[in-house]
N, C-alpha and C positions, 0 to 999 in steps of 0.2 A: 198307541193312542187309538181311541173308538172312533168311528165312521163318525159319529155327531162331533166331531170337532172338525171335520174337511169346512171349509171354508165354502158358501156355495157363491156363485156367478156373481149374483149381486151384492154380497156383503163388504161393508168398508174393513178394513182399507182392502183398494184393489192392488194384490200382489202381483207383480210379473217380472219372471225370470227371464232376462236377457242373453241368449244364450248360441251360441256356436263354435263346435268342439275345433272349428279353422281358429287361428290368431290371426290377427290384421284384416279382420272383417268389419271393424268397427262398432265391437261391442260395448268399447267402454266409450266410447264419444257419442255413440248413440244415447247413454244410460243419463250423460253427464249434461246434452243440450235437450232431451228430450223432459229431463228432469226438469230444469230451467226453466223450459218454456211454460210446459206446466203449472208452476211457479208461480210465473211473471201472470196468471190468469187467478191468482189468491188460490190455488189447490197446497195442501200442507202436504210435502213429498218428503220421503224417505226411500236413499239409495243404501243398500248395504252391499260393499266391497266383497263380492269373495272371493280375486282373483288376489295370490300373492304376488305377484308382483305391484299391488296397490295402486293404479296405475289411477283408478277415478278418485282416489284420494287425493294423491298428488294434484291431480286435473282439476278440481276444486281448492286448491291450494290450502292443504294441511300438510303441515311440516309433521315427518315421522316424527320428533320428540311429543307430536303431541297425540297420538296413537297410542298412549299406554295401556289405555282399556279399547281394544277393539273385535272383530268378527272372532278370531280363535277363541279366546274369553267365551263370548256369546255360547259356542260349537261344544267345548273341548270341557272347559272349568261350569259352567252352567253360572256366568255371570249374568244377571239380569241386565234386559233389554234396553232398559233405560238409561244404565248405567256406560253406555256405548256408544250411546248417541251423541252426535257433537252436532253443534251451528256451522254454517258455514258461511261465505259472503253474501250468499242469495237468499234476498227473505222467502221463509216459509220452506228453504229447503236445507234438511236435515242428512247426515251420512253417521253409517257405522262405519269407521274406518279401517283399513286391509293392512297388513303388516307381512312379511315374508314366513313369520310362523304357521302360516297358515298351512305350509308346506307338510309341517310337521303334524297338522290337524288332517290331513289323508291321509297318516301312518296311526295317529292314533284312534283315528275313527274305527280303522276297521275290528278293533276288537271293543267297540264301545256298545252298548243295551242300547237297542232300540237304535241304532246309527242311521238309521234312512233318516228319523223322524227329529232330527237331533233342535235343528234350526226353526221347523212347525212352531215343535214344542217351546222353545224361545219364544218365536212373535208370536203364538195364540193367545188372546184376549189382551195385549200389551200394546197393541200399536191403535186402537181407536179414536186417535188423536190425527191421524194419517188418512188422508186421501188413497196418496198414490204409495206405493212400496215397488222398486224397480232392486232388482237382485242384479249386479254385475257380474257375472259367471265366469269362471278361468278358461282358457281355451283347452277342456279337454272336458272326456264324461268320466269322470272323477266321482269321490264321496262328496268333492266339493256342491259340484255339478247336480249331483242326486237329492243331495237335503234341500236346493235351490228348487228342483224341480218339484219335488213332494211337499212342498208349503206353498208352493204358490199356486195360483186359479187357473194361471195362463201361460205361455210362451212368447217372446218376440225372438223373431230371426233376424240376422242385421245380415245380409246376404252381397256379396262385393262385386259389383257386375264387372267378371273376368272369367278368364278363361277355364279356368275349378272351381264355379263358384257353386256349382251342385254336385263337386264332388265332397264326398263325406255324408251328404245332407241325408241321403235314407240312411244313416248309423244314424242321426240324429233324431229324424224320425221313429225310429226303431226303438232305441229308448223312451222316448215319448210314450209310444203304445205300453209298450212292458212296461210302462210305472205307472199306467193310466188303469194297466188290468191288476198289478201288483199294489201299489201304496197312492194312488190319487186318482180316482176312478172319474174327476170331474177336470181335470185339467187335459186342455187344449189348446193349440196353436192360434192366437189372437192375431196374427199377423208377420208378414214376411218384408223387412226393409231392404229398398235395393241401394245401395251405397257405394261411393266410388267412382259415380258415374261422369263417364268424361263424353261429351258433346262429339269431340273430335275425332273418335273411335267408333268403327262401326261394330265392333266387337262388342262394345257395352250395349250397343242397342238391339242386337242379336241375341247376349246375355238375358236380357231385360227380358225380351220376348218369351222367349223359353220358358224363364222364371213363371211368368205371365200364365203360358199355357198349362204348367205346370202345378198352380199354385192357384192359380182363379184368383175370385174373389179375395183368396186371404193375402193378396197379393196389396201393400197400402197403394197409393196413387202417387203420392207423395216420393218423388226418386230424389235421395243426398247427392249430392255431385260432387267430383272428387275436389276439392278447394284448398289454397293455400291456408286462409285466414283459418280454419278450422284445425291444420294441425298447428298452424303457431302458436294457438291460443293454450294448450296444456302446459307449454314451458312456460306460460306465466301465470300457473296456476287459477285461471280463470276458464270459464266455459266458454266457447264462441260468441255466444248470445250477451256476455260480456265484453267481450273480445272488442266483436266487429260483428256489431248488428246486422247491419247492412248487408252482409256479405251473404252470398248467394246461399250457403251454406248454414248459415243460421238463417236466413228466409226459410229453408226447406224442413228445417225444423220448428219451427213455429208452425208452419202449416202440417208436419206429421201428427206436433201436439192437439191440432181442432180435428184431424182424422180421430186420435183417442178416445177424445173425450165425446165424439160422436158415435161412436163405437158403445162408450159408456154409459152414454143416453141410452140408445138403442138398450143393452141390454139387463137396465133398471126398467124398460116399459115394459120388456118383455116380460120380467120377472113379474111384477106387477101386475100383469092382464093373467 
């Protein structure tokens, strides 16, 4: 694919790969109430699943019979994009749904033309309909992991304020750069969510800190705290902000969603001057 189809900063839809190669950092509850909130503000969002274990599908409450056409399709068969998309209970927000074949789409990726650019090539000029595009990524830096990176504008880190929560992170990073000099020379780290965070723990505020120093500015303000009502709410295939509004935990996601789209602002002006 030629440089003139990179997506630049300001072009709708804004894609972002959710991403961290830890499991249980909260990437798919990130992907699932941040979509939501978004939502809930009339933005037209699209999540597309690529972790096989399908776990933001589920969370959204789509029953695997009805997953017949989803991301492997997209990846592997070159099914059109549209063709993938499903509704879901949240107005305005849409998902391509994730199925355990996907497993099977990192084996046959690797001998596939053009396999970086596999999923680009899918969403370029087909999602104009789209605000937002959040990519839910597998826990690992996989072909899955790669074609998420190399189509999308930006990165979010869902980061779990504990005791390893920066360990991994320069591999993280590190891929980052090499795909930034290799296949996406405009994609960068939009921000670092700290997740998990328990009050009662001096460890998470020690966590935090670090993170903090470490990450600046790309660090959000907005800190998830660890909550019951937020893991409840997947087993009833609902998103928190469904759930249990109230709950401390969908507060914190509502206010990471006005971080975003301030963020968003910021850099349509920029583009723009």
């Amino acid at each position: 694919m030629s440089d003139g189809a990179i997506l630049s900063a300001g072009t709708k839809p804004r894609i972002v790969a959710i991403a961290n190669q830890k499991g249980g950092v909260g990437k798919t509850t990130t992907a699932i109430n941040l979509a939501t909130a978004l939502a809930a503000v009339r933005r037209k969002v699209l999540i597309i699943d690529l972790d096989p274990q399908g776990n933001a599908s589920t969370g959204l409450g789509i029953a695997r019979n009805k997953r017949n056409i989803n991301a492997y399709h997209v990846l592997v068969t070159n099914v059109p994009v549209k063709d993938a998309i499903l509704l879901t209970l949240v107005p305005d927000l849409h998902l391509i749904p994730a199925t355990v074949d996907l497993v099977g789409a990192e084996i046959e990726l690797v001998t596939a033309e053009q396999r970086e650019y596999r999923l680009r090539a899918a969403l370029w000029g087909h999602l104009s309909a789209f605000d937002h595009v959040l990519i839910d990524c597998p826990p690992s830096l996989g072909l899955l992991t790669l074609n998420a990176l190399v189509a999308a504008q930006a990165v979010m880190v869902p980061l779990q304020c504990e005791f390893f929560a920066l360990e991994g992170l320069t591999q993280l990073i590190k891929t980052i750069e090499r795909i930034q000099r290799t296949f996406n020379p405009l994609l960068y780290i939009q921000g670092v969510v700290l997740t998990m965070f328990d009050r009662r723990n001096n460890l998470s505020t020690m966590v935090a800190n670090d993170v903090r120093q470490f990450f600046g500015h790309k660090v959000y303000k907005t800190i998830i705290p660890r909550n019951v009502r937020i893991s409840e709410a997947p087993s009833h295939g609902r998103p928190a902000l469904l759930y249990d509004l109230r709950c401390p935990g969908s507060q914190a996601y509502l206010k990471l969603a006005s971080e975003v789209l301030q963020q968003d602002n910021f850099s349509k002006q920029k583009n723009i001057a």
